[in-house]
N, CA, C and O atoms as a GROMACS GRO file, in nm:
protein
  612
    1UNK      N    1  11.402   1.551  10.996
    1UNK     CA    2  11.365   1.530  11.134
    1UNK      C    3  11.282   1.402  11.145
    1UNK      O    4  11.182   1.379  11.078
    2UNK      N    5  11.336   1.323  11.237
    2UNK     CA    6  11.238   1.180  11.279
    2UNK      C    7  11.159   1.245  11.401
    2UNK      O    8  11.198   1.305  11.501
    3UNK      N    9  10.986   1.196  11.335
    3UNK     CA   10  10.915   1.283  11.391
    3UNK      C   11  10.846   1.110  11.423
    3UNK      O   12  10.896   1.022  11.354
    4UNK      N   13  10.765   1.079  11.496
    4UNK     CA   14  10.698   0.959  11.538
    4UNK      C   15  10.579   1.005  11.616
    4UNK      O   16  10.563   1.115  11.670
    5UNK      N   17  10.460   0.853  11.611
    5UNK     CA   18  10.326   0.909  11.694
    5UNK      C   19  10.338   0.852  11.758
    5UNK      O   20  10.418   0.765  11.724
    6UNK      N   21  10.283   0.837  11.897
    6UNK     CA   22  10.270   0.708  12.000
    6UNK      C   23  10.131   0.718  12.027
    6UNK      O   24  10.088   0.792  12.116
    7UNK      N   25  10.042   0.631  11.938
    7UNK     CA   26   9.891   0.708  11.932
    7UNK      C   27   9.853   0.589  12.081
    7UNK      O   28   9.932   0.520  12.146
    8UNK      N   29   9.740   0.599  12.092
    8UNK     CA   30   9.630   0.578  12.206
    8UNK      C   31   9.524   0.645  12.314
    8UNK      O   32   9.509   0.759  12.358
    9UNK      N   33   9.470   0.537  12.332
    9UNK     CA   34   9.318   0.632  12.409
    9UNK      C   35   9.383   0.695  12.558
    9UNK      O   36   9.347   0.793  12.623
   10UNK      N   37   9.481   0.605  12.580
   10UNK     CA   38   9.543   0.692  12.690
   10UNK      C   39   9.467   0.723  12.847
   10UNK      O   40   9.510   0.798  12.936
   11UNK      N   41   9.326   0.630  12.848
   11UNK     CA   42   9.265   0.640  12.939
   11UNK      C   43   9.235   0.538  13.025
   11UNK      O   44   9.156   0.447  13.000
   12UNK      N   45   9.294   0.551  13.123
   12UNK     CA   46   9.398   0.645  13.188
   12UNK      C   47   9.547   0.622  13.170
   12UNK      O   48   9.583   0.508  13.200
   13UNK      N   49   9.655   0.720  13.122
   13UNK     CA   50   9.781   0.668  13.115
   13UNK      C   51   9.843   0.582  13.240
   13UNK      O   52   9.823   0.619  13.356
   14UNK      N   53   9.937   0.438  13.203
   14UNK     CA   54  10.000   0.378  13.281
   14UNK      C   55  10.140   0.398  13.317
   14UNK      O   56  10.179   0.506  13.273
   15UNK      N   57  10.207   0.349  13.366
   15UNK     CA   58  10.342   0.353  13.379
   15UNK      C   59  10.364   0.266  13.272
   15UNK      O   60  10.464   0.291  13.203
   16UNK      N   61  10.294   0.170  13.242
   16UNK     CA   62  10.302   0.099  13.101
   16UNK      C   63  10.346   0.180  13.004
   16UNK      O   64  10.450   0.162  12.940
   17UNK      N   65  10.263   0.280  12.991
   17UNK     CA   66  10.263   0.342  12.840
   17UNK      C   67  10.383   0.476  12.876
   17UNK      O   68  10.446   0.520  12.780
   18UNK      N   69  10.398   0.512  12.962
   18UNK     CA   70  10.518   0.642  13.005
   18UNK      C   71  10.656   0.543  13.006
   18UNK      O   72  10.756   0.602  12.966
   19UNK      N   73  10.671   0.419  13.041
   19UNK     CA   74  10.814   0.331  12.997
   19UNK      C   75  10.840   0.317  12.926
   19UNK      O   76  10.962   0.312  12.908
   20UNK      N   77  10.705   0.286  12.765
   20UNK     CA   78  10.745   0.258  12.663
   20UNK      C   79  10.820   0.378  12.620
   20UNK      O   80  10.942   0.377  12.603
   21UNK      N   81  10.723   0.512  12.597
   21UNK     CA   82  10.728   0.639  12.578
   21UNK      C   83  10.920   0.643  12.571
   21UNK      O   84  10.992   0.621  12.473
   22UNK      N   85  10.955   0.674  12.697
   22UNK     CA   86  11.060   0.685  12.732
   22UNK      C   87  11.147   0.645  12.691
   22UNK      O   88  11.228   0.714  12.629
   23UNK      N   89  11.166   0.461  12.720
   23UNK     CA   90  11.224   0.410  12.607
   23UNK      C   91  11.259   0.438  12.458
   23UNK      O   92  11.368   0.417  12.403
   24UNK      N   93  11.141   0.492  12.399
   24UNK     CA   94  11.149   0.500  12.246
   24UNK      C   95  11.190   0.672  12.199
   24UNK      O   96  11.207   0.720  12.087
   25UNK      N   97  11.193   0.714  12.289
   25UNK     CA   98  11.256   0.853  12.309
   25UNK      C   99  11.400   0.895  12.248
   25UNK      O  100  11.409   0.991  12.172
   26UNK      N  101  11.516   0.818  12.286
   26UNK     CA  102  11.634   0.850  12.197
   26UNK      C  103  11.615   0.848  12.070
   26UNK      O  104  11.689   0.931  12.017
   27UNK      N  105  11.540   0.783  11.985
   27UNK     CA  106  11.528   0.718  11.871
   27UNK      C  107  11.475   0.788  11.757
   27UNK      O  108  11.476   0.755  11.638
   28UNK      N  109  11.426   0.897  11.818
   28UNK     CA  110  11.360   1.026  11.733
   28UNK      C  111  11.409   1.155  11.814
   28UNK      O  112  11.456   1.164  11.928
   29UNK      N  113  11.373   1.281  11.691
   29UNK     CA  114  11.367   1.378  11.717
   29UNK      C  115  11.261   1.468  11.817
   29UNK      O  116  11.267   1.553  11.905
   30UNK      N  117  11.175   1.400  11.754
   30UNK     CA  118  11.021   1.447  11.814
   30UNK      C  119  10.917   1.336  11.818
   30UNK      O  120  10.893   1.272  11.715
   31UNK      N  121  10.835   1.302  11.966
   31UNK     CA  122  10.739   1.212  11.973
   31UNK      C  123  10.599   1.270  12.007
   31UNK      O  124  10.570   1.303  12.122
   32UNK      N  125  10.496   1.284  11.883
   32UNK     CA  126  10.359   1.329  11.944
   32UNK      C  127  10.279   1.217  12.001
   32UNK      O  128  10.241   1.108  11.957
   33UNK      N  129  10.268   1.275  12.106
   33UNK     CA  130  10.149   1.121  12.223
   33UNK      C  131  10.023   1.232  12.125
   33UNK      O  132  10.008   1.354  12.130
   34UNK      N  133   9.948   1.122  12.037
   34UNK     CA  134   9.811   1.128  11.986
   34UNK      C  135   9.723   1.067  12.080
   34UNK      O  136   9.728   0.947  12.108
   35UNK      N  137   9.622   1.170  12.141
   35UNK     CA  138   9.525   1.097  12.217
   35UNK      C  139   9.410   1.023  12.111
   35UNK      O  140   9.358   1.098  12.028
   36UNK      N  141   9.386   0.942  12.110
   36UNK     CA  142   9.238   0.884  12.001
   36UNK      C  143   9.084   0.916  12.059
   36UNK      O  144   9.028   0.869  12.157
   37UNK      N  145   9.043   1.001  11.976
   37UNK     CA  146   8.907   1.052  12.055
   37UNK      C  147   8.797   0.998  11.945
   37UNK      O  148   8.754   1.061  11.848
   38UNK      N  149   8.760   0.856  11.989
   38UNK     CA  150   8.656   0.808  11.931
   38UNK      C  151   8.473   0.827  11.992
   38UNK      O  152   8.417   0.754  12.073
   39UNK      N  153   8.406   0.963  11.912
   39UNK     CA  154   8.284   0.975  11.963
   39UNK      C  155   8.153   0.868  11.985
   39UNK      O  156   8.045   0.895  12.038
   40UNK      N  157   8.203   0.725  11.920
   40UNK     CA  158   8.080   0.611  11.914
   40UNK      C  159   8.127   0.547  12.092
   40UNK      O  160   8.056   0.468  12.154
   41UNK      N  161   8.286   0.614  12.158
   41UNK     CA  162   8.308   0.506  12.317
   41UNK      C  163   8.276   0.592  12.410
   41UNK      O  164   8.263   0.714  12.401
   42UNK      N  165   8.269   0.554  12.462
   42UNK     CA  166   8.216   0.613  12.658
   42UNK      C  167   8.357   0.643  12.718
   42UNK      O  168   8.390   0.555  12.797
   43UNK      N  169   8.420   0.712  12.708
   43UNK     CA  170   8.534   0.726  12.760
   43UNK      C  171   8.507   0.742  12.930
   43UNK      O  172   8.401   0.789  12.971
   44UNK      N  173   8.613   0.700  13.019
   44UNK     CA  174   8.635   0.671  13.133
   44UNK      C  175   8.653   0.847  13.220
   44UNK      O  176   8.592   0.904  13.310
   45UNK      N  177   8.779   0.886  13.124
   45UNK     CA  178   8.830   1.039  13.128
   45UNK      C  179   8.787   1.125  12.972
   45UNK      O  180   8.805   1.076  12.861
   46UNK      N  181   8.742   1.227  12.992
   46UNK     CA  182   8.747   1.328  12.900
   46UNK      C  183   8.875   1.327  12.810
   46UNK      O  184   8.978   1.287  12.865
   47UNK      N  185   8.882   1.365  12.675
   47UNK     CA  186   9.010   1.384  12.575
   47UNK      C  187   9.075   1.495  12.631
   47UNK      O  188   9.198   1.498  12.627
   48UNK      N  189   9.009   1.589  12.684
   48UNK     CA  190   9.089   1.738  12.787
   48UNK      C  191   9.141   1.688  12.884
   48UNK      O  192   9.247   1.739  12.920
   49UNK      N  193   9.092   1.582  12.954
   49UNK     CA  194   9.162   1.570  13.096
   49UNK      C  195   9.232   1.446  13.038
   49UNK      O  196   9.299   1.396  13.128
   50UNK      N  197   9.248   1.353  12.883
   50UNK     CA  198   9.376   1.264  12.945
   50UNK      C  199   9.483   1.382  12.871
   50UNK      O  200   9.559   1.429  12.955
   51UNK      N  201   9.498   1.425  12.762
   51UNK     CA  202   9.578   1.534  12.722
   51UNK      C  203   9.599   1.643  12.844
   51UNK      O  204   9.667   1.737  12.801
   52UNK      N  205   9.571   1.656  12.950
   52UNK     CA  206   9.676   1.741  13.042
   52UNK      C  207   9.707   1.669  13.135
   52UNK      O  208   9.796   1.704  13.212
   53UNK      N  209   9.634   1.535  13.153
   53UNK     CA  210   9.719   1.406  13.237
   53UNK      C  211   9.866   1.379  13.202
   53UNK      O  212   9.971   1.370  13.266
   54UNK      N  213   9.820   1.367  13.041
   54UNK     CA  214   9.950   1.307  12.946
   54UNK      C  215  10.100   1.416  12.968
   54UNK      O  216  10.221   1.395  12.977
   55UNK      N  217  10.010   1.536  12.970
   55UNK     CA  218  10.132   1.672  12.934
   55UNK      C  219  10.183   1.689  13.077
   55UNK      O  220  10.298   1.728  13.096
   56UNK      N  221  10.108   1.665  13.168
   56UNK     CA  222  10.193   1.661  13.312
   56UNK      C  223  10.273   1.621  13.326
   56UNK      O  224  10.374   1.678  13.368
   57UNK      N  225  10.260   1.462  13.284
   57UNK     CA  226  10.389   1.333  13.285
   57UNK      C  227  10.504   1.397  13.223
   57UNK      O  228  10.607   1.421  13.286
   58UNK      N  229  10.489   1.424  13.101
   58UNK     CA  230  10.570   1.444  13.051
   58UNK      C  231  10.620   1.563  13.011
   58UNK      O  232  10.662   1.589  12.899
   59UNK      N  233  10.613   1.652  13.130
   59UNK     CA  234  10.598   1.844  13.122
   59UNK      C  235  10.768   1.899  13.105
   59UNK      O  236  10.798   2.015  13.078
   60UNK      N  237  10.883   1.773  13.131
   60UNK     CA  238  11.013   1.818  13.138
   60UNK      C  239  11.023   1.792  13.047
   60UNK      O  240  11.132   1.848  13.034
   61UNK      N  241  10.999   1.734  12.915
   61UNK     CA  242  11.081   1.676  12.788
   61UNK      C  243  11.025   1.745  12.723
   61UNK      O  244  10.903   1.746  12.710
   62UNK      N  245  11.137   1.845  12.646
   62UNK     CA  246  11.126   1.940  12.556
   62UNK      C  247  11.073   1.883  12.424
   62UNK      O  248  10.984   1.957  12.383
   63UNK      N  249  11.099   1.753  12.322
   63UNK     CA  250  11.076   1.662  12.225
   63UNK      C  251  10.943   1.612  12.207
   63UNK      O  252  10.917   1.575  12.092
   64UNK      N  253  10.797   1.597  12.348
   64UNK     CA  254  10.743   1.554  12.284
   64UNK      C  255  10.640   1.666  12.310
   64UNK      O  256  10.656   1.753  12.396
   65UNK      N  257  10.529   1.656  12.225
   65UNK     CA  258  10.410   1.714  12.168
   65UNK      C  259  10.261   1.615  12.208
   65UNK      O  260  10.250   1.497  12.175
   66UNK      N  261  10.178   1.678  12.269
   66UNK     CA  262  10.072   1.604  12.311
   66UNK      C  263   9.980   1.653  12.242
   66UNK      O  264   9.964   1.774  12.252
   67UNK      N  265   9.866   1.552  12.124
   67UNK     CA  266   9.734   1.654  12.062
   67UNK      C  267   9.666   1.513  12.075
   67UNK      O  268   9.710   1.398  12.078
   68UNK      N  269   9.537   1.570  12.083
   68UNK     CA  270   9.403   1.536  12.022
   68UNK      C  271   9.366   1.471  11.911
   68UNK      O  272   9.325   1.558  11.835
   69UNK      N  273   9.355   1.353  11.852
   69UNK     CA  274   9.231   1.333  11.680
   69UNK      C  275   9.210   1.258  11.696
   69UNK      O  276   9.252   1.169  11.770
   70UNK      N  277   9.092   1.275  11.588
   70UNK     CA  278   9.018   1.202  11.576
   70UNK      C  279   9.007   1.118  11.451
   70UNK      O  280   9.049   1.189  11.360
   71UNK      N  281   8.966   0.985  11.398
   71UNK     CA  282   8.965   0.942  11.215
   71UNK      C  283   9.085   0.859  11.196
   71UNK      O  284   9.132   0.844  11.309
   72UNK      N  285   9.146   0.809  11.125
   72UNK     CA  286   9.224   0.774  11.066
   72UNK      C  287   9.401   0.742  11.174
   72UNK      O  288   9.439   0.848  11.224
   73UNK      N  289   9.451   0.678  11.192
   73UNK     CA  290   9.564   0.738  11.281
   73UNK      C  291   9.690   0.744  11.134
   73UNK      O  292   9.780   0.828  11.131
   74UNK      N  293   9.671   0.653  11.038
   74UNK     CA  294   9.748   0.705  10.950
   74UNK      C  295   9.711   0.911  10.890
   74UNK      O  296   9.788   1.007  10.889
   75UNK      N  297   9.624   0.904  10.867
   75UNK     CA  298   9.577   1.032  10.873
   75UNK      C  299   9.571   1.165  10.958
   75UNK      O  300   9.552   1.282  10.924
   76UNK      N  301   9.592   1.109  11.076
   76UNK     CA  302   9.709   1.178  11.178
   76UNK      C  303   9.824   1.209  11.162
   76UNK      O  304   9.878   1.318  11.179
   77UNK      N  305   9.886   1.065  11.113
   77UNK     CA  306  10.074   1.074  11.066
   77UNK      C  307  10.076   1.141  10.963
   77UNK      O  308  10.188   1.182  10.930
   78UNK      N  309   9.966   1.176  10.880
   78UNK     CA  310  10.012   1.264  10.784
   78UNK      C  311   9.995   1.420  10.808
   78UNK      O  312  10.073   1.504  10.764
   79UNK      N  313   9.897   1.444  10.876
   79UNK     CA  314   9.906   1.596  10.919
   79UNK      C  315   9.995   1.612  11.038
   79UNK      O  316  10.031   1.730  11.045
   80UNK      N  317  10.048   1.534  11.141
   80UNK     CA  318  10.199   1.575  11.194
   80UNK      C  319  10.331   1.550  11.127
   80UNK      O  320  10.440   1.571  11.181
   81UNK      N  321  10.311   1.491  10.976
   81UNK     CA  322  10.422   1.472  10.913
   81UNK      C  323  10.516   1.340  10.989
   81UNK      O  324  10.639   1.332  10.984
   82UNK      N  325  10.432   1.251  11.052
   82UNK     CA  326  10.536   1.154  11.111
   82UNK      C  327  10.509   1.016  11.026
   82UNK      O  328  10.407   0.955  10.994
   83UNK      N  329  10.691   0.989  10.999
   83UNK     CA  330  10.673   0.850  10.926
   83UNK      C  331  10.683   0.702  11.028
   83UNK      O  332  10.680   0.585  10.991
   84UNK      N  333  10.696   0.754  11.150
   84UNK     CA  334  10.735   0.626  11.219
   84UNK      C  335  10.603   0.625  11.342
   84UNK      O  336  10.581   0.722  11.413
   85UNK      N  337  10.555   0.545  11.346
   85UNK     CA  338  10.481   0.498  11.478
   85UNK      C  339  10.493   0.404  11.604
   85UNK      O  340  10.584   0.327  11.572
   86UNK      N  341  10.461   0.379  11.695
   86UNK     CA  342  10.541   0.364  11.850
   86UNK      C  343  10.409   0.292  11.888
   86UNK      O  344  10.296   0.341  11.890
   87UNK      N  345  10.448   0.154  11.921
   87UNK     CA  346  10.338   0.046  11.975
   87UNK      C  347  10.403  -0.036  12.068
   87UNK      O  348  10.519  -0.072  12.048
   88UNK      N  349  10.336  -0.074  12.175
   88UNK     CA  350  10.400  -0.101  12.295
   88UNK      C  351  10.337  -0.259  12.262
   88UNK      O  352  10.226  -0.266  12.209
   89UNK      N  353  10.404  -0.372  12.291
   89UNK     CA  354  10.374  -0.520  12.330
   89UNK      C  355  10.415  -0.579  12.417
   89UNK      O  356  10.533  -0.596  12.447
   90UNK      N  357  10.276  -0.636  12.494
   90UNK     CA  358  10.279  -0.663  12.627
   90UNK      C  359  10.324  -0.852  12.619
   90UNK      O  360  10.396  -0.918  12.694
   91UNK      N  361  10.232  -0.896  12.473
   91UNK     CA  362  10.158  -0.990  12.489
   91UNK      C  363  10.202  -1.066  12.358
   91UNK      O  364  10.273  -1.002  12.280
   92UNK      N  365  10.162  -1.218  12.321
   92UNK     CA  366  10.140  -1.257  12.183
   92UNK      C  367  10.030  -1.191  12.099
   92UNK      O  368  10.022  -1.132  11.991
   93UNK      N  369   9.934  -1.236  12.216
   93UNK     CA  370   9.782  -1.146  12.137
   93UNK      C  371   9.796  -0.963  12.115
   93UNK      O  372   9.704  -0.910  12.052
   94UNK      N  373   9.896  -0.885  12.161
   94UNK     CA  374   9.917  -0.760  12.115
   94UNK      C  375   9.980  -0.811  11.994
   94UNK      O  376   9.925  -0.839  11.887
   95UNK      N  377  10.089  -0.819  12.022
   95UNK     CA  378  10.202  -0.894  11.846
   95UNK      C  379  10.083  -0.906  11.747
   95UNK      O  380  10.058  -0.828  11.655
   96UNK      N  381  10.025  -1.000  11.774
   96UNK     CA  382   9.913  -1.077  11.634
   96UNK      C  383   9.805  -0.951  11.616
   96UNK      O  384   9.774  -0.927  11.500
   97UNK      N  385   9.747  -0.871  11.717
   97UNK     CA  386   9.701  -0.737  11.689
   97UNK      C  387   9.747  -0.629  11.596
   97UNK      O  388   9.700  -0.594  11.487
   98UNK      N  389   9.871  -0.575  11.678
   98UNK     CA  390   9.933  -0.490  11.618
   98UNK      C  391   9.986  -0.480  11.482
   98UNK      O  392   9.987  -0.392  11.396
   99UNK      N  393  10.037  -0.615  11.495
   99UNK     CA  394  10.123  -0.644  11.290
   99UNK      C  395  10.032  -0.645  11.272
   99UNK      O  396  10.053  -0.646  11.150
  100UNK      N  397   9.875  -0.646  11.280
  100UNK     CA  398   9.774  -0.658  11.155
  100UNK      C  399   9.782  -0.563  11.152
  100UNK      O  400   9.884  -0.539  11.089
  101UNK      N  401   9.698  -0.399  11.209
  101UNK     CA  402   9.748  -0.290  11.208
  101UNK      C  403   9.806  -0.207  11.133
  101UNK      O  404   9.762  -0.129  11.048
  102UNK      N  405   9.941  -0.236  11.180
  102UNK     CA  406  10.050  -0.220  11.134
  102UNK      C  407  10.080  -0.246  10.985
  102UNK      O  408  10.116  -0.156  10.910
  103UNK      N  409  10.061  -0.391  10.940
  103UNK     CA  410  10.048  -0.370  10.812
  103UNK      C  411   9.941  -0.305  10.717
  103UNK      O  412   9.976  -0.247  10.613
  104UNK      N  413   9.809  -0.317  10.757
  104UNK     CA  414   9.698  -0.241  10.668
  104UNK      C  415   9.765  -0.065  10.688
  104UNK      O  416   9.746   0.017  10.599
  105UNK      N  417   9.823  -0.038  10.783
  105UNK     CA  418   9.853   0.104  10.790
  105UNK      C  419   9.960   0.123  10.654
  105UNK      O  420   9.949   0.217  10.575
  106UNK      N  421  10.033   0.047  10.646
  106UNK     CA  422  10.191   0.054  10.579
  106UNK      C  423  10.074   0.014  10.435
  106UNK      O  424  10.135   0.052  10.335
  107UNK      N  425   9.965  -0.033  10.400
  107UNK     CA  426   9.964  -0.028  10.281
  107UNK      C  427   9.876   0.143  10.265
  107UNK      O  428   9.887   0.218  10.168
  108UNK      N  429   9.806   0.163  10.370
  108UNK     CA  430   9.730   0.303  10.361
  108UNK      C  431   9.849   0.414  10.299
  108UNK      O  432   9.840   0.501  10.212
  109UNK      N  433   9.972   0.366  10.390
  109UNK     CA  434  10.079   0.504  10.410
  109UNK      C  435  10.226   0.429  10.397
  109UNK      O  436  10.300   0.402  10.492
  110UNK      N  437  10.249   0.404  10.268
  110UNK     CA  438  10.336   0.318  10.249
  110UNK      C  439  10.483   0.365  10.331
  110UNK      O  440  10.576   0.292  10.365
  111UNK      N  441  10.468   0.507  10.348
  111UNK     CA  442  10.640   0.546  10.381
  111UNK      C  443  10.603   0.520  10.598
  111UNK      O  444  10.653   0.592  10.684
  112UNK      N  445  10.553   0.459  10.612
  112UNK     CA  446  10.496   0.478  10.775
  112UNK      C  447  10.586   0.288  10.772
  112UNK      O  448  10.584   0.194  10.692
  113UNK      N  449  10.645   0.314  10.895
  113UNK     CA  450  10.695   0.229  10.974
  113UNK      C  451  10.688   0.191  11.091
  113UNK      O  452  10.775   0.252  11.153
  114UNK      N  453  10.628   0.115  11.164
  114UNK     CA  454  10.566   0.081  11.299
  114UNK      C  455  10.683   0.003  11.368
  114UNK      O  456  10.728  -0.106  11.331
  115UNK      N  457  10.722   0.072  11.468
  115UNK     CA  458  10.800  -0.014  11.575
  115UNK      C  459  10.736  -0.008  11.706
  115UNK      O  460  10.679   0.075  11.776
  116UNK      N  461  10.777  -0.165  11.711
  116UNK     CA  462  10.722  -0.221  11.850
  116UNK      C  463  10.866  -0.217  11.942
  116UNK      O  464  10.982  -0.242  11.910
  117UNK      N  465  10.807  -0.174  12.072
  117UNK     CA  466  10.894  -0.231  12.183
  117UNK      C  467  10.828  -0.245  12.270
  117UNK      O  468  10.738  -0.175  12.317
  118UNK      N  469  10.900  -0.407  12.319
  118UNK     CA  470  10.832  -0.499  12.437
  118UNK      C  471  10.849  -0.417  12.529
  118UNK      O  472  10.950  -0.351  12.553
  119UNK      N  473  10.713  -0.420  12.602
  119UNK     CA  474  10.712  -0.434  12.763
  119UNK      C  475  10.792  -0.494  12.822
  119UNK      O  476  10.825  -0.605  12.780
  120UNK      N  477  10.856  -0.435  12.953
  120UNK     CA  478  10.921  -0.480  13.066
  120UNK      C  479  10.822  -0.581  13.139
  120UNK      O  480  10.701  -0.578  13.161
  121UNK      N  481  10.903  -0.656  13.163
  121UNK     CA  482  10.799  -0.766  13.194
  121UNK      C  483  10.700  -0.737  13.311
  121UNK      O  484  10.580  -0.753  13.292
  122UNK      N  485  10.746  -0.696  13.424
  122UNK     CA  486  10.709  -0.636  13.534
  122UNK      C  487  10.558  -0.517  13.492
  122UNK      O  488  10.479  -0.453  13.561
  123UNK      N  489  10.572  -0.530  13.386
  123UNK     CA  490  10.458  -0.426  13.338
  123UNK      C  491  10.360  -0.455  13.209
  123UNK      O  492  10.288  -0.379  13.144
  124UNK      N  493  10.389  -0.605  13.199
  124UNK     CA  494  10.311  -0.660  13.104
  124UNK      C  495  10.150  -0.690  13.125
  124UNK      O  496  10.063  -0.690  13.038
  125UNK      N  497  10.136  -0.720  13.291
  125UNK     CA  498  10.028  -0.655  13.290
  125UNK      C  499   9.927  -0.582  13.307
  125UNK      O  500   9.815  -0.626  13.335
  126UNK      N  501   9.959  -0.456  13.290
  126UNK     CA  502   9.905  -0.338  13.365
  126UNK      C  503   9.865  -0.294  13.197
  126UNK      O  504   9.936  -0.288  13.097
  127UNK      N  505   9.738  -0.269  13.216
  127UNK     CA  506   9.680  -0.236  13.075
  127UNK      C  507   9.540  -0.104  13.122
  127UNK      O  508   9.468  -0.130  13.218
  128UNK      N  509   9.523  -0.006  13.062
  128UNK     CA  510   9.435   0.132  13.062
  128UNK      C  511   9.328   0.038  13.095
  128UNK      O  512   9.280   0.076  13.201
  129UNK      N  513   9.260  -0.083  13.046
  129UNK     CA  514   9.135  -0.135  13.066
  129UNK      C  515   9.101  -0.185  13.247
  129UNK      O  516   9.003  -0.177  13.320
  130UNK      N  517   9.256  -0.242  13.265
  130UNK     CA  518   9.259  -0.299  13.419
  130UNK      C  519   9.234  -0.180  13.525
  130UNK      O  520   9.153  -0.182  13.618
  131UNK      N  521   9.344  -0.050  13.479
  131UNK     CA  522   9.356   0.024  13.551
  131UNK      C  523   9.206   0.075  13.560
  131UNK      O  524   9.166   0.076  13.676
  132UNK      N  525   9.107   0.121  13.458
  132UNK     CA  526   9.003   0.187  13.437
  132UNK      C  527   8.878   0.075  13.564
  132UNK      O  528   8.787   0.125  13.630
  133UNK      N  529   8.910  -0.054  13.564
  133UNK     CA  530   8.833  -0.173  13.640
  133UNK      C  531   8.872  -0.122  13.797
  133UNK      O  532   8.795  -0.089  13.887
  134UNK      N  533   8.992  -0.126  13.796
  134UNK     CA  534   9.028  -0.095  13.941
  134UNK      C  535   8.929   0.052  14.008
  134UNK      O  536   8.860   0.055  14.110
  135UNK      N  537   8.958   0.173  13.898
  135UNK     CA  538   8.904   0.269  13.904
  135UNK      C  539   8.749   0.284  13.944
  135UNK      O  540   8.707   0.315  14.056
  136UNK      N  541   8.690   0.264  13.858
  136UNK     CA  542   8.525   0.124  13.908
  136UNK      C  543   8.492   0.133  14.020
  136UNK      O  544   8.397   0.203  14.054
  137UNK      N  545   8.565   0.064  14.103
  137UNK     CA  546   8.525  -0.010  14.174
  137UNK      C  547   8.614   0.043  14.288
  137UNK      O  548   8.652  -0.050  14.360
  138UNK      N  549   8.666   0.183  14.335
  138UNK     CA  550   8.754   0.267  14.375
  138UNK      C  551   8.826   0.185  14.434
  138UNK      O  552   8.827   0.184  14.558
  139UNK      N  553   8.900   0.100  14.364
  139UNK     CA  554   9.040   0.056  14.444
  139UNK      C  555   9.182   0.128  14.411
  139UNK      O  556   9.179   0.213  14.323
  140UNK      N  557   9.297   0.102  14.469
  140UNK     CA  558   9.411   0.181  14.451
  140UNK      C  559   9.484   0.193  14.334
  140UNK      O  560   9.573   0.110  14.320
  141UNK      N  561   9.468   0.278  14.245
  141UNK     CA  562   9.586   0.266  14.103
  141UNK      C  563   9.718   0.334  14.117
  141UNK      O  564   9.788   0.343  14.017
  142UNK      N  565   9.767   0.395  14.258
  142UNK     CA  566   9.846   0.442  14.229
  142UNK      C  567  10.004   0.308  14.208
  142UNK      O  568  10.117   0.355  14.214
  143UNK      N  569   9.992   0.196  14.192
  143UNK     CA  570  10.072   0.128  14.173
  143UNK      C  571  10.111   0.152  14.000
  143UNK      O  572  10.229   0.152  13.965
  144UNK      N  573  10.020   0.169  13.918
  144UNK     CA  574  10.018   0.100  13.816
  144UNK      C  575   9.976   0.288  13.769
  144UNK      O  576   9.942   0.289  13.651
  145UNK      N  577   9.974   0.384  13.811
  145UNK     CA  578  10.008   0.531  13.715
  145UNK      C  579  10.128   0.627  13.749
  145UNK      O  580  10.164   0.646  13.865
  146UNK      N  581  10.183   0.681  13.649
  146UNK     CA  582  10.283   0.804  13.709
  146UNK      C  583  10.215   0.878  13.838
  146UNK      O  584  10.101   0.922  13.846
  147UNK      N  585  10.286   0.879  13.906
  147UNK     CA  586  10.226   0.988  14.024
  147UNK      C  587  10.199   1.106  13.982
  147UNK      O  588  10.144   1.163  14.076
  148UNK      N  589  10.207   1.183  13.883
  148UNK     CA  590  10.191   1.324  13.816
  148UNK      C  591  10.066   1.272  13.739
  148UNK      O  592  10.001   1.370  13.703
  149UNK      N  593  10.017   1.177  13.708
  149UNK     CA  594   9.896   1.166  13.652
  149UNK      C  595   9.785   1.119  13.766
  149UNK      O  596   9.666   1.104  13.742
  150UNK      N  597   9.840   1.102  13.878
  150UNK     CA  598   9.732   1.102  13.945
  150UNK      C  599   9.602   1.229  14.016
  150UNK      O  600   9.483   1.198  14.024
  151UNK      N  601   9.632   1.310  14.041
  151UNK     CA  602   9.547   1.396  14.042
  151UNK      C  603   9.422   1.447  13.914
  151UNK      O  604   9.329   1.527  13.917
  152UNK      N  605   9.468   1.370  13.825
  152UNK     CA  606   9.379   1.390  13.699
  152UNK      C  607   9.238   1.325  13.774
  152UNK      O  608   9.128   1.378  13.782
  153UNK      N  609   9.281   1.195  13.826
  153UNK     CA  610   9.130   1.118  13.833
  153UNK      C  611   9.039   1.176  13.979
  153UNK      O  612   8.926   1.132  14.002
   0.00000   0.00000   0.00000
C-alpha cells in the first residue's frame, strides 16, 4: 500500500493546500494530512480545531486520514508507515526550502521520497501566514479557504 503524509501546521487550511491535497490524491492509496503541533509557536487555531477544520474539507474521501504530532516529521512517516511525502511549491524560495528538507529527511529515512507539486498559479499566492494576517486584522478570507473550513474560525 502507498501510504503518503502531507504534513503541515495547517493554520488555517487554504484552498492552496486542499488543491494540492487533491491533486496528489490518485497517486496513492492512502494520504494522512499530519497536523504539526509545535509547543515553542503561538498557534493562530488550536491543533483540535485545525484537525476538524481539516476533516470537514475533506469528510467525503474515504483515503485520507487526518492526525496530530508532534517531533520529528520523518518520525511521523515512520509510525504511519508512509514512504512518500507531499509538499506543495508555490515559489523558487519554497523549491530551495523544501529540497533542503527533503534531502536531510531522505538521509534521516533513507526509503522516504518527497514529491513536490507546483501550485496552480492562481494560488501561488495564498499562503496560511497571509491568510492568518488577513484574519488579524478581520478582513475577508473567504476567497482564499474551502468554504467547509470556514466556520472553524
Amino acid at each position: 500500500m502507498k501510504i503518503a503524509l502531507f504534513p503541515g501546521s495547517f493554520d488555517p487550511l487554504t484552498i492552496a493546500h486542499a488543491d494540492i491535497l487533491k491533486r496528489a490524491l490518485p497517486l496513492f492509496d492512502k494520504v494522512v494530512i499530519g497536523i504539526g503541533i509545535n509547543s515553542s509557536k503561538h498557534s493562530f487555531l488550536s491543533g483540535e480545531v485545525r484537525q476538524e477544520m481539516v476533516k470537514s474539507v475533506f469528510a467525503n474521501y474515504n483515503n485520507i486520514d487526518v492526525q496530530l504530532y508532534e517531533g520529528l516529521t520523518v518520525d511521523f512517516c515512520k509510525k504511519i508507515d508512509a514512504s512518500y511525502m507531499i509538499r506543495g511549491i508555490r515559489s523558487v524560495g519554497d523549491y530551495e526550502y523544501e529540497k533542503a528538507i527533503a534531502q536531510i529527511n531522505q538521509t534521516m529515512m533513507p526509503q522516504m521520497e518527497t514529491i513536490f507539486i507546483l501550485s496552480k498559479p492562481e494560488y501561488s499566492a495564498i499562503s496560511s501566514t497571509i491568510v492568518r494576517d488577513i484574519l488579524r486584522n478581520h478582513g475577508d478570507v473567504t476567497p482564499f479557504m474551502p468554504t467547509e473550513a470556514l466556520p472553524f474560525l
